[in-house]
C-alpha positions in Angstrom: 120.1 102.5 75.9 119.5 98.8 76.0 121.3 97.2 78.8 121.4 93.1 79.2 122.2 91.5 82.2 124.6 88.6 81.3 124.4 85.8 84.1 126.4 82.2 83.2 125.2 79.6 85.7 126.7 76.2 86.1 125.2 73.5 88.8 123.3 77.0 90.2 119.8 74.9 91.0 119.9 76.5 94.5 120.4 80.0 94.0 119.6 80.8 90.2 115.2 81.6 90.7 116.4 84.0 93.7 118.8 85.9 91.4 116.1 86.2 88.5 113.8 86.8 90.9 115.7 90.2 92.5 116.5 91.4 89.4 113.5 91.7 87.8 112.5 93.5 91.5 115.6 95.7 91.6 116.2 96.8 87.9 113.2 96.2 85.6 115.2 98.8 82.8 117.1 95.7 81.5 116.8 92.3 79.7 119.3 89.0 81.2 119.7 86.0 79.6 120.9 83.0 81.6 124.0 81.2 79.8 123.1 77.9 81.2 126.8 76.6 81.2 125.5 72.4 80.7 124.8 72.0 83.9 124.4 68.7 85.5 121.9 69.5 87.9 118.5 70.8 87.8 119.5 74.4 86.7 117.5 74.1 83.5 114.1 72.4 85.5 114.1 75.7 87.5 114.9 78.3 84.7 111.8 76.6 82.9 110.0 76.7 86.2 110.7 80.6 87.2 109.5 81.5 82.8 113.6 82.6 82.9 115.4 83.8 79.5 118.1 81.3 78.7 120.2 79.6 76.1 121.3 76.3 77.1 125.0 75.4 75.8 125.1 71.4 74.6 128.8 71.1 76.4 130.2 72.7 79.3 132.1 75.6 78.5 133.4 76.9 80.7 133.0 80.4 82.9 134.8 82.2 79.8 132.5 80.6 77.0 129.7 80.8 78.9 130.0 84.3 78.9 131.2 84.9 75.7 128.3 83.7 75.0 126.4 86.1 76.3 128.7 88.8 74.5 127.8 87.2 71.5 124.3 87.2 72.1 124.4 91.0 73.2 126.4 92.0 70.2 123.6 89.9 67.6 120.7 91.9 69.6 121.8 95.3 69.5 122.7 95.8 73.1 124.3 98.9 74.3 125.5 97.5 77.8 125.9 94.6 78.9 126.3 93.8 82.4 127.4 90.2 84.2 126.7 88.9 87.5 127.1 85.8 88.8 124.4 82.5 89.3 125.3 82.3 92.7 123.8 85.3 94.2 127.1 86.7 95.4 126.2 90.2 93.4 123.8 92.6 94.4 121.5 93.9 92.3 120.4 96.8 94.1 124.0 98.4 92.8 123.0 98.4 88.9 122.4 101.4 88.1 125.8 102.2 90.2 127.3 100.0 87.6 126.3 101.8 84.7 126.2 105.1 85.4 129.9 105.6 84.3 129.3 104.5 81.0 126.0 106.2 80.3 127.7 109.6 81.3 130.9 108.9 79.1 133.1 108.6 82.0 134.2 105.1 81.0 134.0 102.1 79.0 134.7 99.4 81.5 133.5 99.4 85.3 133.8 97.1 87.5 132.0 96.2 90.8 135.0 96.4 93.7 134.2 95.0 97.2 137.7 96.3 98.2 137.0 100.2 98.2 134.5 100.4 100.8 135.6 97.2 102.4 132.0 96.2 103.3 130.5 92.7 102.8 132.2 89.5 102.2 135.4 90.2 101.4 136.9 86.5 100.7 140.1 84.9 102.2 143.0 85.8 103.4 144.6 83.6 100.6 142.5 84.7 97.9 142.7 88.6 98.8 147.0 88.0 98.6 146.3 86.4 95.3 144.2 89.2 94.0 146.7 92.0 95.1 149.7 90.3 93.4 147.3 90.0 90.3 146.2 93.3 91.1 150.1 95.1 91.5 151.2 92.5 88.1 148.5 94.5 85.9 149.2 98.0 87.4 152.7 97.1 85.9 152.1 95.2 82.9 149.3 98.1 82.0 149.6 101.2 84.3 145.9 100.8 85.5 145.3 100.5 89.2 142.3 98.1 89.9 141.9 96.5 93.1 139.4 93.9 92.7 140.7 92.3 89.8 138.5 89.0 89.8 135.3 90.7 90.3 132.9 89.1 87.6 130.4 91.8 88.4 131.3 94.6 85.9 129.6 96.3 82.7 130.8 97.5 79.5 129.9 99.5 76.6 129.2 99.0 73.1 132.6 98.9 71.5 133.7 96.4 74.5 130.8 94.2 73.6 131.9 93.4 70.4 135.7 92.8 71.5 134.7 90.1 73.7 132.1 88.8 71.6 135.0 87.9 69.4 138.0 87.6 72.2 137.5 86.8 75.5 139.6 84.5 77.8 138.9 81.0 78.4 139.6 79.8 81.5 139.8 82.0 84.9 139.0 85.2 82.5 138.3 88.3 85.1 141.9 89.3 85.0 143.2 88.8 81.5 140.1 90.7 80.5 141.1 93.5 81.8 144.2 93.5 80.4 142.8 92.6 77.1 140.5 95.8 77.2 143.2 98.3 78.7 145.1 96.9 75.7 142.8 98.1 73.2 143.0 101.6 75.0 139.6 100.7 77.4 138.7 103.7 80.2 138.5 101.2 83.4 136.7 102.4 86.6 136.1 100.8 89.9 132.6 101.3 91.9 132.1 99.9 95.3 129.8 97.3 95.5 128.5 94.8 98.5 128.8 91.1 98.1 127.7 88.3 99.2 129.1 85.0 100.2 128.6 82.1 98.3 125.3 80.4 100.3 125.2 77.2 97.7 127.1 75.1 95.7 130.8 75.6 95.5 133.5 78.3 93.5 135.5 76.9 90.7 139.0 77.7 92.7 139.2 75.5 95.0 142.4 75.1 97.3 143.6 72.4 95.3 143.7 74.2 92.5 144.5 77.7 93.3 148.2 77.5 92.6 147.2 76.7 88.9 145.1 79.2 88.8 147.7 81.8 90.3 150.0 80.4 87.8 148.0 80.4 84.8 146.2 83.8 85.0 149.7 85.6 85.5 151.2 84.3 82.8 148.3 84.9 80.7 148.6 88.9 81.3 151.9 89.0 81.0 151.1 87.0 77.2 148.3 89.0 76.6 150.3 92.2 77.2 153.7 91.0 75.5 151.2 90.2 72.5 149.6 93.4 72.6 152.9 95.4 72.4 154.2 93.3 69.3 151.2 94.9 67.0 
């Protein structure tokens, strides 16, 4: 199978050689390509400096065009899985083939890296883990899936998955509404414990200020995405 490691990076100067750098030591079986998300920094200098694969967007996308863009490019290069971790070096790379191994055995179509099943590692705040288990109990109702770490952007999907978010994927805040977008379209969703890390550089794009938005915004964008989905 070819498998393509999707990682958006946006102001990631800091941390994005390290994370090229351990993947190519930890899982040599796939290709990345860097979605360089128009960063204003030197992100670019050190992707040319480390020999990195990347496509540079001209405007800033965002986290959900940025890796819809790396859907895209999966889906135009014949990829069989794709995988996404983050620029920051929150996701570790040693769990890979952890990642995958669901979908290469047929046992699902969607997995997704959870730091809340073995509880080890950074687990986030207080505030942020509430949020995630309200967004977390709103899609085990809106959908009937359980999934604990609902925000997780380190996850990996198949084929058919590839090509629905090559051509759908949420914009803004997209982890959740993803999910919901796959279980609508009848995806097999698995959880795998995974370590992370915490964030060493640079700074995540919920901040406090905005978190109430964010809470906001992503749960009524399940509860659209699943109203929307029923109407077909």
């Amino acid at each position: 199978m070819k498998i393509l490691v999707i990682i958006p990076a946006y102001n990631e100067e800091a941390s994005i050689e390290s994370v090229i750098k351990q993947l190519r030591l930890d899982y040599k079986e796939a290709d990345y390509i860097v979605i360089n998300d128009c960063s204003k920094d030197n992100t670019i200098k050190v992707l040319d400096k480390c020999g990195a694969s990347y496509v540079n967007l001209p405007l800033n996308l965002g986290i959900g065009g940025g890796v819809q863009t790396g859907y895209k490019y999966a889906l135009q290069n014949g990829f069989d899985i794709a995988i996404q971790i983050d620029g920051d070096g929150q996701h570790d790379t040693s769990f890979l083939e952890n990642i995958i191994r669901p979908i290469t055995s047929g046992q699902a179509d969607i997995v997704i890296g959870s730091r809340f099943i073995d509880k080890q590692g950074f687990q986030s705040s207080s505030m942020r883990r509430i949020g995630i288990r309200f967004l977390s109990t709103l899609i085990r109702v809106c959908c009937g899936i359980r999934v604990l770490d609902v925000t997780s952007g380190f996850r990996a999907v198949n084929r058919k998955y590839i090509e629905l978010y090559a051509s759908d994927y949420p914009v803004d805040y997209p982890e959740p509404e993803a999910i919901v977008k796959a279980a609508m379209n009848g995806a097999k969703i698995c959880e795998i414990p995974v370590i992370m890390k915490e964030r060493e550089n640079g700074s995540s794009s919920i901040s406090s200020w905005n978190s109430i938005y964010y809470m906001i915004k992503v749960s009524l964008a399940i509860i659209l995405c699943r109203l929307s989905n029923s109407s077909r």
